[in-house]
FILUMBA-817375 format. One line per 5 residues: number of its first residue (from 0); their letters; for each residue x, y, z of N, C-alpha, C, O, CB. Coordinates in steps of 0.1 Angstrom, whole numbers. Glycine has a CB too. Layout:
! FILUMBA-817375
NUM> a> X:Y:Z:X:Y:Z:X:Y:Z:X:Y:Z:X:Y:Z ~ ...
END
This chain:
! FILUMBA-817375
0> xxxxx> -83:-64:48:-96:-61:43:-103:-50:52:-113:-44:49:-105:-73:42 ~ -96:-49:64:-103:-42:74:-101:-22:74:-109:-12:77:-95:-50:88 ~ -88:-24:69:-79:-8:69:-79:-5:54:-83:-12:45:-60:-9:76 ~ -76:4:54:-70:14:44:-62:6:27:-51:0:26:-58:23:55 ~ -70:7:19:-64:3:7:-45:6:8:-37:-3:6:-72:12:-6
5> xxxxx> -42:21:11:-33:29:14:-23:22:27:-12:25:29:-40:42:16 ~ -29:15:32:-18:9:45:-16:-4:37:-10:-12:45:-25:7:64 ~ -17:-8:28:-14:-20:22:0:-19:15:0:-16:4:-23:-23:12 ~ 11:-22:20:24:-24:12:19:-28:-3:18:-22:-14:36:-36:21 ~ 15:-39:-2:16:-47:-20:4:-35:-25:6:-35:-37:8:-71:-22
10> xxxxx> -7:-26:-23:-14:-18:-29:-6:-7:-34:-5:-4:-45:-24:-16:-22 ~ -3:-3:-26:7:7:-25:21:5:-37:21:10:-48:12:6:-10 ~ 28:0:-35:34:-10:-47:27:-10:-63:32:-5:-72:33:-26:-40 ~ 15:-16:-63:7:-18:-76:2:-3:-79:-1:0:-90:-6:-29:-74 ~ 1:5:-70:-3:15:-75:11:26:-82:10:34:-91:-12:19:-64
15> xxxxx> 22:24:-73:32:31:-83:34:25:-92:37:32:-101:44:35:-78 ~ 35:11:-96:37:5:-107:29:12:-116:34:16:-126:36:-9:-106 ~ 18:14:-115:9:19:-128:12:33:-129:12:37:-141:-7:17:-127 ~ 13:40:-121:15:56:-119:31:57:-128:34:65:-137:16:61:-97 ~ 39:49:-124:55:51:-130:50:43:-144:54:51:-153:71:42:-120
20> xxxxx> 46:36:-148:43:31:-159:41:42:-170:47:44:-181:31:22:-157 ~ 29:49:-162:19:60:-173:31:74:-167:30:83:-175:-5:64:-166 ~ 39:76:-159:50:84:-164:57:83:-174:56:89:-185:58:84:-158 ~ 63:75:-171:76:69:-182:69:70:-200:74:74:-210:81:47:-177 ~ 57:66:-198:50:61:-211:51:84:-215:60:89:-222:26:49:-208
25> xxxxx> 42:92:-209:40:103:-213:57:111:-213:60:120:-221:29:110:-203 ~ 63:106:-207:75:115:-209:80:108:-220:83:114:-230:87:118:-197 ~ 81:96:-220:85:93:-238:79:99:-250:85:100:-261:81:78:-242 ~ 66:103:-245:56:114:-255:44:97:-258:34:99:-263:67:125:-277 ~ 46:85:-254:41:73:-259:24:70:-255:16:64:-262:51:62:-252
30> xxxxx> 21:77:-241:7:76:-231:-4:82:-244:-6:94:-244:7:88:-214 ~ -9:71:-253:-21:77:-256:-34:66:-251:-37:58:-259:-21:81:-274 ~ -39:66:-239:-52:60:-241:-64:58:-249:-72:67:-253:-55:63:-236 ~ -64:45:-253:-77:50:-262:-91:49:-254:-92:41:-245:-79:39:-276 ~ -101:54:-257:-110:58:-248:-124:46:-253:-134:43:-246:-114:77:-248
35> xxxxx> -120:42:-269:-130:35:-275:-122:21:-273:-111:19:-278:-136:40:-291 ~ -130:12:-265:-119:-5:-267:-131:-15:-272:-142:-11:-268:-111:-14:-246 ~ -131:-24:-278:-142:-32:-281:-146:-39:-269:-138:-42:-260:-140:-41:-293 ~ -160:-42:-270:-162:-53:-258:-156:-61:-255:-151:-64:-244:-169:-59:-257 ~ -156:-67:-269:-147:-89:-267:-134:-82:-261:-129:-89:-253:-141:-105:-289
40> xxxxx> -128:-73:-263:-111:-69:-258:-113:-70:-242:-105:-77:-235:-106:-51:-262 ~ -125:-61:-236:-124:-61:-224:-133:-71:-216:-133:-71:-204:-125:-48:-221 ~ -142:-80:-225:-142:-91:-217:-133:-103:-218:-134:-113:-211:-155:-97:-219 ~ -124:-101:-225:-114:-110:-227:-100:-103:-217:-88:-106:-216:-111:-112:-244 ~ -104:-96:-213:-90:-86:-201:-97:-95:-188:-91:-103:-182:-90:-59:-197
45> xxxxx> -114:-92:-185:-113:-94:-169:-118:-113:-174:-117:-119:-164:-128:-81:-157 ~ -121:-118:-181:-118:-135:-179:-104:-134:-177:-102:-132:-165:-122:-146:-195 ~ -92:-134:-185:-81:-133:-182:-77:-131:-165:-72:-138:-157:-77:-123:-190 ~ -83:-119:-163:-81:-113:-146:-82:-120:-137:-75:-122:-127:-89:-105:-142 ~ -98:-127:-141:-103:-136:-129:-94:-149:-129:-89:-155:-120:-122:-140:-130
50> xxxxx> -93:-152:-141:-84:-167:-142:-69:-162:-137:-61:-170:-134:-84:-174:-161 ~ -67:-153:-137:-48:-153:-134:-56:-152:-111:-54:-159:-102:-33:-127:-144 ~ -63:-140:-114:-66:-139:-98:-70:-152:-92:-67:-153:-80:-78:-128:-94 ~ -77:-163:-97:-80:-173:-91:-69:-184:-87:-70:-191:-77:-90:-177:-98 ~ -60:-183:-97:-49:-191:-102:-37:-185:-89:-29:-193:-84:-44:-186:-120
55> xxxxx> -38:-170:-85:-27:-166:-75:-37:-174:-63:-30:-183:-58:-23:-147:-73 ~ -48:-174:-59:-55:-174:-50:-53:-191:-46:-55:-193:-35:-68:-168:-53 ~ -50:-201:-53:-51:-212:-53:-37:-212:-48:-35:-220:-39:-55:-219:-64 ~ -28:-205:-52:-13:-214:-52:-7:-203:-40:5:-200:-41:-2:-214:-69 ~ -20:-197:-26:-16:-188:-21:-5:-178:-17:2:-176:-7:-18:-190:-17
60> xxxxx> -5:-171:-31:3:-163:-35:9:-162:-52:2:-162:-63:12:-168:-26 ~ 20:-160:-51:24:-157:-66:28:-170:-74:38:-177:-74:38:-148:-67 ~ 17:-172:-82:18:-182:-89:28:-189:-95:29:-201:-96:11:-180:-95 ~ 37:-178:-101:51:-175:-107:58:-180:-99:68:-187:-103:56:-162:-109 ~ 58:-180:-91:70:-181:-84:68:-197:-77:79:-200:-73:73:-165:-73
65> xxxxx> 61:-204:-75:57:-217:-74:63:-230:-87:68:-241:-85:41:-215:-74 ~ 59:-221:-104:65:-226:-110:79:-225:-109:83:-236:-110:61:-224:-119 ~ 89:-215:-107:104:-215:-109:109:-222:-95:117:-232:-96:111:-200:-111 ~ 103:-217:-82:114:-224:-70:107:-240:-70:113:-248:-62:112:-213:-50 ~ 97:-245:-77:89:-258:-78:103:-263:-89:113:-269:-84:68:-257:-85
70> xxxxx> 104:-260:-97:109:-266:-108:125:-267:-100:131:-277:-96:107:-255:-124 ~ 127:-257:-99:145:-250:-95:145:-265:-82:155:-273:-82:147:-225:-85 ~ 136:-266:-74:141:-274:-66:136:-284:-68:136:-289:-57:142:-271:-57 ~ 129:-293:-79:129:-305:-88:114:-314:-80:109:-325:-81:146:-315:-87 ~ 112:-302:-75:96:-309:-67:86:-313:-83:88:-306:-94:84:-291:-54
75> xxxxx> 78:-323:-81:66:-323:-89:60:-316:-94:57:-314:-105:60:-327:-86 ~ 56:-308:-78:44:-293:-83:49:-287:-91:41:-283:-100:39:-281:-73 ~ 63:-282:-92:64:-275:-106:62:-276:-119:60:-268:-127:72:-273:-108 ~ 62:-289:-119:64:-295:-135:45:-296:-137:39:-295:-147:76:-314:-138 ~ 41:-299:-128:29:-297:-126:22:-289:-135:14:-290:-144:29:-294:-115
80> xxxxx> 29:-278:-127:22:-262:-129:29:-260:-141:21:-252:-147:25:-249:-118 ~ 39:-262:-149:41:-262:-157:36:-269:-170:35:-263:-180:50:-262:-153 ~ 31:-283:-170:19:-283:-177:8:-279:-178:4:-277:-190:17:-290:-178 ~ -1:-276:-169:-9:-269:-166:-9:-254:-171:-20:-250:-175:-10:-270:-154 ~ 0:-245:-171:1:-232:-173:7:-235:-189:7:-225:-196:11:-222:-161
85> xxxxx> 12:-247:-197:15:-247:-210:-2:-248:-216:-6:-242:-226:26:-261:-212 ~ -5:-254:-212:-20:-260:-218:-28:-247:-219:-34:-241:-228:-29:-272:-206 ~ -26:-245:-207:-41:-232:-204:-41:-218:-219:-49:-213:-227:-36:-219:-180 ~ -18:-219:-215:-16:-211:-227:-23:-214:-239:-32:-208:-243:-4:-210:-229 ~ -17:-226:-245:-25:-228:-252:-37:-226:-254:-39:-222:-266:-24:-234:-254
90> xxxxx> -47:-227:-249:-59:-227:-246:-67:-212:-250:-78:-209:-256:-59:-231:-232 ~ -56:-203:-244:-56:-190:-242:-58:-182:-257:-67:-174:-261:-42:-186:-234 ~ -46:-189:-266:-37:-183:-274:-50:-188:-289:-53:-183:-300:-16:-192:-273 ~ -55:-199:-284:-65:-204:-296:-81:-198:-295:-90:-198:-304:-66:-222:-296 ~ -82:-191:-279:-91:-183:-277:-93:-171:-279:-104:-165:-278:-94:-183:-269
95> xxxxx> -80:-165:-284:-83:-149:-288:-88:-149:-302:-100:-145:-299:-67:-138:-287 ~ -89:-151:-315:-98:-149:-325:-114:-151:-317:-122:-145:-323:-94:-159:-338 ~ -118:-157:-309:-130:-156:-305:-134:-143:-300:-146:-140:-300:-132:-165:-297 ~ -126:-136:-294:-125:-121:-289:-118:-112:-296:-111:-103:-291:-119:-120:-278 ~ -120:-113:-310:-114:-103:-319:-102:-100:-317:-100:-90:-323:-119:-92:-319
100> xx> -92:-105:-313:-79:-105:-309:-72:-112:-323:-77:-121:-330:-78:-113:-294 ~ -59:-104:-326:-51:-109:-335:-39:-119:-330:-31:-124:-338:-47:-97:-342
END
């Protein structure tokens, strides 16, 4: 928090990921941004955000990866997290018509 966004390996990282993303997308001819998004879309991106960011922040670190090496090596917490991340989906999946989502 102290240095440089830029001395951050994992920033650094997220940021070519999006940079090669929106390559790949324009040399396919595919990169059209749309510039008009409805609200409920983009308050339904950062709820999403904060709930996945709170969700890494709890399980310090990559959430993902708690469920598979949890599961893979027959601990509780996986199956855990694996109801928990079935539900929420759900949860998720019955909340998008509330946000204009198809």
């Amino acid at each position: 928090m102290h240095g440089s966004i830029l001395a951050d390996d994992t920033s650094v990282m997220d940021f070519g990921l999006v940079l090669g993303a929106a390559l790949a997308a324009s040399l396919a001819g595919k990169f059209a941004p749309k510039a008009k998004l409805p609200f409920l879309s983009i308050l339904a991106a950062v709820i999403g955000g904060v709930l996945m960011g709170y969700g890494a922040r709890l399980a310090f670190g990559c959430n993902i990866g708690a469920l598979f090496s949890g599961i893979a090596t027959g601990s509780l917490h996986g199956w855990l997290w694996f109801g928990c991340a079935f539900i929420g989906s759900w949860a998720g999946v019955r909340a998008r018509p509330a946000f204009g989502l198809a």
